[in-house]
Each structure stands twice: as structure tokens, then as C-alpha cells.
C-alpha positions in Angstrom: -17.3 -6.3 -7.7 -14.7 -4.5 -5.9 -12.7 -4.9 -3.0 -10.3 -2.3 -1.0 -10.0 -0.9 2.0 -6.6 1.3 2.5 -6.6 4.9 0.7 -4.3 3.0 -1.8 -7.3 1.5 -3.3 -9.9 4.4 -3.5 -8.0 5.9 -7.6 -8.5 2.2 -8.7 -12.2 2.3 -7.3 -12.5 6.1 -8.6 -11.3 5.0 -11.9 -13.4 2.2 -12.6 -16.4 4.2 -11.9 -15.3 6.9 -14.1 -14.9 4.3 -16.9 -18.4 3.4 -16.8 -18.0 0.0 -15.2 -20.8 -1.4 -13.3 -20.1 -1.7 -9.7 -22.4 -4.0 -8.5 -20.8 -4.4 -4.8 -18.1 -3.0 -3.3 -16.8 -4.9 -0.3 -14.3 -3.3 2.6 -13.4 -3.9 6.4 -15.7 -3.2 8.7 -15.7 0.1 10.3 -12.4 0.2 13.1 -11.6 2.1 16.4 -9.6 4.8 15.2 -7.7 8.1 15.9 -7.2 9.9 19.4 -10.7 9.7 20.3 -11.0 5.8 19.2 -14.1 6.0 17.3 -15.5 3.6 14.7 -13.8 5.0 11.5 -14.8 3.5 7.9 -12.4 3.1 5.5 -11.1 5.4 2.7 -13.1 2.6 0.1 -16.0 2.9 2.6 -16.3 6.9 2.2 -15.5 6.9 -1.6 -17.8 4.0 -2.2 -20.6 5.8 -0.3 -19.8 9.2 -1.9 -20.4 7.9 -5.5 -23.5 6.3 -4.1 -22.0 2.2 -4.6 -23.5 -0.2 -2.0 -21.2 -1.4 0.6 -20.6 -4.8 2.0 -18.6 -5.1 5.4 -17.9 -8.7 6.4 -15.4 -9.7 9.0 -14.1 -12.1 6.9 -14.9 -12.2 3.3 -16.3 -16.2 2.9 -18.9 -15.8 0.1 -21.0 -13.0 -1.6 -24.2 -13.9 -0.6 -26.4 -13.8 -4.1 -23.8 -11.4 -5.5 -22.1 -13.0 -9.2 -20.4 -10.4 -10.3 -18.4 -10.9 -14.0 -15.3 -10.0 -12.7 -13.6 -9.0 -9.2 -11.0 -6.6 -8.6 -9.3 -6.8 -4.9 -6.8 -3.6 -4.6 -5.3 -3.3 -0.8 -8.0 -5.1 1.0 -6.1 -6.3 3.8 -6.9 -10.4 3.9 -6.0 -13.1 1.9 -9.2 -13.7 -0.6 -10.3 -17.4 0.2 -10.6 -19.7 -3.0 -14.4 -20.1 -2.8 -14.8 -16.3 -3.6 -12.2 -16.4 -6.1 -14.0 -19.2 -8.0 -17.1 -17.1 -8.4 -17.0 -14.5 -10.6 -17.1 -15.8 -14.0 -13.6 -14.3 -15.4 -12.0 -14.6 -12.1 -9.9 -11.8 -10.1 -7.8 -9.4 -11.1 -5.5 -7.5 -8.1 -3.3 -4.4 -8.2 0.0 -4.5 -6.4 2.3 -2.4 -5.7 5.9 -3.3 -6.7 6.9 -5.2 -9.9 6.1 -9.1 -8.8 7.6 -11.2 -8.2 9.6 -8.7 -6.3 8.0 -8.2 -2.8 4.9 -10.5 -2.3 3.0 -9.0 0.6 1.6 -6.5 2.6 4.5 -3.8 3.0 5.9 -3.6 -0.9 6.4 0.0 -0.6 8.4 0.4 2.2 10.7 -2.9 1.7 11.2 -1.5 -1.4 12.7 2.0 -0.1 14.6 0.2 3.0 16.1 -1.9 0.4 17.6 0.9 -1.3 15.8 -0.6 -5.0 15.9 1.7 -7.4 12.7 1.5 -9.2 9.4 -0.1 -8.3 5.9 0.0 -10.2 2.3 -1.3 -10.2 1.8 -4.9 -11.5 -2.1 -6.1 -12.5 -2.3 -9.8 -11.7 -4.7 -12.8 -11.8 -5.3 -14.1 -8.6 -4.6 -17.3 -7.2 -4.6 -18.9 -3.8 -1.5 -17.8 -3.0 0.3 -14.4 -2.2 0.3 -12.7 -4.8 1.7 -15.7 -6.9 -0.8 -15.6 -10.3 0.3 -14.5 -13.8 1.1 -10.8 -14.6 -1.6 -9.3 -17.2 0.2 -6.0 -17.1 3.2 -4.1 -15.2 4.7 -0.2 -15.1 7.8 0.6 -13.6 8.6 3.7 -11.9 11.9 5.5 -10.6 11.7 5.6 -6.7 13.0 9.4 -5.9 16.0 10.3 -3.9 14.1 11.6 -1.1 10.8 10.1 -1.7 8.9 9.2 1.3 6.6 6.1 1.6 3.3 8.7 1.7 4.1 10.1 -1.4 5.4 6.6 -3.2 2.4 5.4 -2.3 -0.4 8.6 -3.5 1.9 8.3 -6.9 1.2 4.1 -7.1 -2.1 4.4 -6.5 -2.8 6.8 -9.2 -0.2 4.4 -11.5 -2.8 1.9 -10.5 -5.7 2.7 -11.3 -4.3 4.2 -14.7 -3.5 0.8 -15.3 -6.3 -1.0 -14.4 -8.7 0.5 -16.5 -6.4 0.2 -19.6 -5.7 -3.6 -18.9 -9.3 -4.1 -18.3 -10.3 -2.2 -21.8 -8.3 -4.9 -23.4 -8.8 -7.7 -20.9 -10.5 -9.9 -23.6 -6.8 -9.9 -25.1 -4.5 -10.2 -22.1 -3.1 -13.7 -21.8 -1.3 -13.6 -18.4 2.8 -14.4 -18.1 3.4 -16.7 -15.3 5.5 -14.9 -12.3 9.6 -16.0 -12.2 8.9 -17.6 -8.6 12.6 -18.5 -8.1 12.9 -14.6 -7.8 10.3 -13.9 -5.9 11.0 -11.6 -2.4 8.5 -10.8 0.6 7.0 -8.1 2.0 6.4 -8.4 5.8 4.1 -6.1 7.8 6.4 -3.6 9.5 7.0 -3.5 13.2 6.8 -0.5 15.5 10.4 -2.2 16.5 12.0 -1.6 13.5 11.4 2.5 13.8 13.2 2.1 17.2 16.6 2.9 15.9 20.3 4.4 17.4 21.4 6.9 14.9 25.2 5.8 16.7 25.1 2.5 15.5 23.4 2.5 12.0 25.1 3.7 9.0 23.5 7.6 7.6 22.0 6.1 4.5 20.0 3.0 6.0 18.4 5.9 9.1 17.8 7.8 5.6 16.0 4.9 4.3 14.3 3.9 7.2 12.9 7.4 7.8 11.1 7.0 4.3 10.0 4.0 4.3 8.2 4.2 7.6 5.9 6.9 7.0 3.3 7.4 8.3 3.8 4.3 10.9 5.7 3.4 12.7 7.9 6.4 12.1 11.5 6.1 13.5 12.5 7.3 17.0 15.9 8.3 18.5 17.0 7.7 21.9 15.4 10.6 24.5 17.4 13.8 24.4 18.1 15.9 27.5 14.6 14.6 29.3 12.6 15.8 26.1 11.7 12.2 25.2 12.0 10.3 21.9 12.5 12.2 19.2 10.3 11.0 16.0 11.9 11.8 12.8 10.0 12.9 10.1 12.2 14.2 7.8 15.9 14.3 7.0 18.4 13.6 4.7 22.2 12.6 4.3 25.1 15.6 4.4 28.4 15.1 4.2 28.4 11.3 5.3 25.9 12.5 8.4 22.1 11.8 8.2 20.8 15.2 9.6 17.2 15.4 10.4 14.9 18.3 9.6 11.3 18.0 11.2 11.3 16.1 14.0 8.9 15.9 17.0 8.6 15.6 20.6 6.0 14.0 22.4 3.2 16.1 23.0 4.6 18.6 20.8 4.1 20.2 17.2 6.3 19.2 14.8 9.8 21.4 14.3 12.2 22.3 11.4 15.9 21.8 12.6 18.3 23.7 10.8 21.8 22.8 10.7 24.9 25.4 9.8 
């Protein structure tokens, strides 16, 4: 059985299918108001799920699985903590991918803590599941350079694929993978984001944390300036640091298309 709901999740669902893996149920969030015209919207998983012709399960809150006993669940960006009781019924358990290399950010923002934070490198890690935040043993891990100017939208297309690359090769030798226990003393989290923290003043933060922020909050909340000359906020949506000045280059006004800036 399989569980998503964010785009994140639809390579790894993708994958498994391709792999010849027998989906017997896949299980998302139910359909949500969405978009400009606020109409019921299924998720990414939903569409894929329905488009390779997968039946679909939509609960509210995911408490059992009816007469469902799947082998084996896989849970990849489905948005809620998984109770016990569903964890306890497939016979080998559940298997999650996460984005960042555990125990380094636990939670539900990994990819853009991990660019605000200036790391480095991140990955994919394939876990068992536990009761707790993504606390159980590692089966298997990939690490990953995070680019220069990298964004959070394209981090995350390139983990997803990293994902479900992953997945299927720790599933084709799952029989042999023995699980290493997480170092918990070095564990970090990974808070939802606020629409707060894109409210910024480019006057009082240093040009390489706006940089950083501008990545890592893409698509939402985006970062703001301050209104300019009655025009409104302007949303950043691109930029990057020249000559110890962060310098955007597409912005956006409210109500407006987005614009290239060019500088001298």
C-alpha cells in the first residue's frame, strides 16, 4: 500500500508501479479547496494514482485500512503522522522516504531548513517507521550537493526523483537490509514554514541569509520587501548576491506579471 499526497511523492509512486509492485491501495488526502477559484483539487498522488488506474482511498484521518493487509506500506510526503495501529498492520511494517539525510531535519520542511541553513549537502534517506517523527532505523541513504543558486522547487523535483530511485533499489534487496539506528543526540527539526518568515527588510538582514531565504521559500510563502513608491510589496522570486549586495531579478507586484530587473 501506498501513501502520498504532495507532488514529492508521485516518482516514488511512479516508480513502484514501473517495478512491477502490486499496488493494492493507494491512500492520499482528501480532495482540498484550492487555487484562485477555490475549487476541490485532488492531490498530485490522487491524479497519478488515478491515471495508472490504482484505487484510491481518501480518509480524513488515516485510522485503519478497512479489510486492506497489504505486505508492506510505503508512506512518502503524506502530510499526517501515521498512527501506530496502521503501522502494525502490514506484515513487514513501513518503509518512508525523507528528504534530508536523518537524523538531520525531522519534519515537515527538510528542504527548505536545509537551504536557510546554508548546509551544504542534503539527500534522500529510506527509513522504517516508528511512532515517532521520523525517528526509526535508516535502511538506506544518498547524499546530494545542494547548488549555489538552487531553489526549493528544483531541490525538491531533483529529491523526489533521488527518491524513488532509491526506493525501488532498497526494496529489491529489502529481504537483506538490516536497518542502522538513527544518532538521536544529532537529530535537528524541520518546522512548517510561516508566511512570517518571507516578511523580510532587505535593510536589516545580511545579503546571503535574503539569498537563502529567497530559495528556500519557494513556491510559499515567497519573501516580500517593504512597498515601494505605492506599488505594494514586492515578492522576490529570484536573485542572487553581487558584490556583498543581494540584487533581485524577477520580482512581482501585486496584481502584476512577474519582471526581470536588471542591474548595471
Amino acid at each position: 500500500m501506498f501513501a502520498g499526497t504532495a507532488a514529492f511523492a508521485v516518482p516514488s509512486l511512479r516508480a513502484l508501479h514501473s517495478a512491477g509492485h502490486e499496488i493494492v491501495l493507494v491512500v492520499t488526502q482528501p480532495d482540498r479547496l484550492a487555487n484562485r477559484g477555490m475549487k476541490l483539487t485532488p492531490s498530485p498522488v490522487k491524479i497519478a494514482a488515478l491515471e495508472l488506474g490504482l484505487p484510491v482511498y481518501q480518509p480524513e484521518r488515516i485510522r485503519d485500512l478497512g479489510s486492506a493487509k497489504p505486505d508492506l506500506l510505503v508512506v512518502v510526503a503524506y502530510g499526517q503522522i501515521i498512527p501506530r495501529s496502521v503501522l502494525e498492520i502490514p506484515r513487514f511494517g513501513a518503509v518512508n522516504v525523507h528528504a534530508s539525510l536523518l537524523p538531520r531535519w525531522r519534519g515537515a520542511a527538510p528542504i527548505a531548513r536545509a537551504i536557510l541553513a546554508g548546509d551544504r549537502e542534503t539527500g534522500v534517506t529510506i527509513m522504517r517507521m516508528d511512532e515517532q517523527l521520523d525517528h526509526g532505523p535508516i535502511l538506506a541513504m544518498r547524499a546530494t550537493p545542494i547548488g549555489e543558486h538552487e531553489d526549493a522547487i528544483d531541490l525538491t523535483a531533483r529529491l523526489a526523483e533521488m527518491g524513488a530511485e532509491l526506493l525501488v533499489v532498497a526494496l529489491a534487496k529489502f529481504d537483506e537490509l538490516k536497518g542502522v539506528e538513527q544518532d538521536h543526540k544529532l537529530a535537528t527539526l524541520a518546522p512548517k514554514l510561516t508566511r512570517e518568515m518571507g516578511q523580510i527588510d532587505p535593510t536589516s538582514i545580511a545579503p546571503e541569509e535574503i539569498d537563502r531565504r529567497v530559495r528556500a521559500l519557494q513556491p510559499w510563502p515567497g519573501v516580500s520587501f517593504p512597498p515601494i513608491e505605492g506599488r505594494g510589496p514586492m515578492k522576490v522570486l529570484r536573485g542572487q548576491v553581487i558584490d556583498g549586495r543581494y540584487q533581485p531579478e524577477l520580482v512581482q507586484f501585486p496584481g502584476k506579471k512577474p519582471v526581470r530587473v536588471f542591474h548595471e
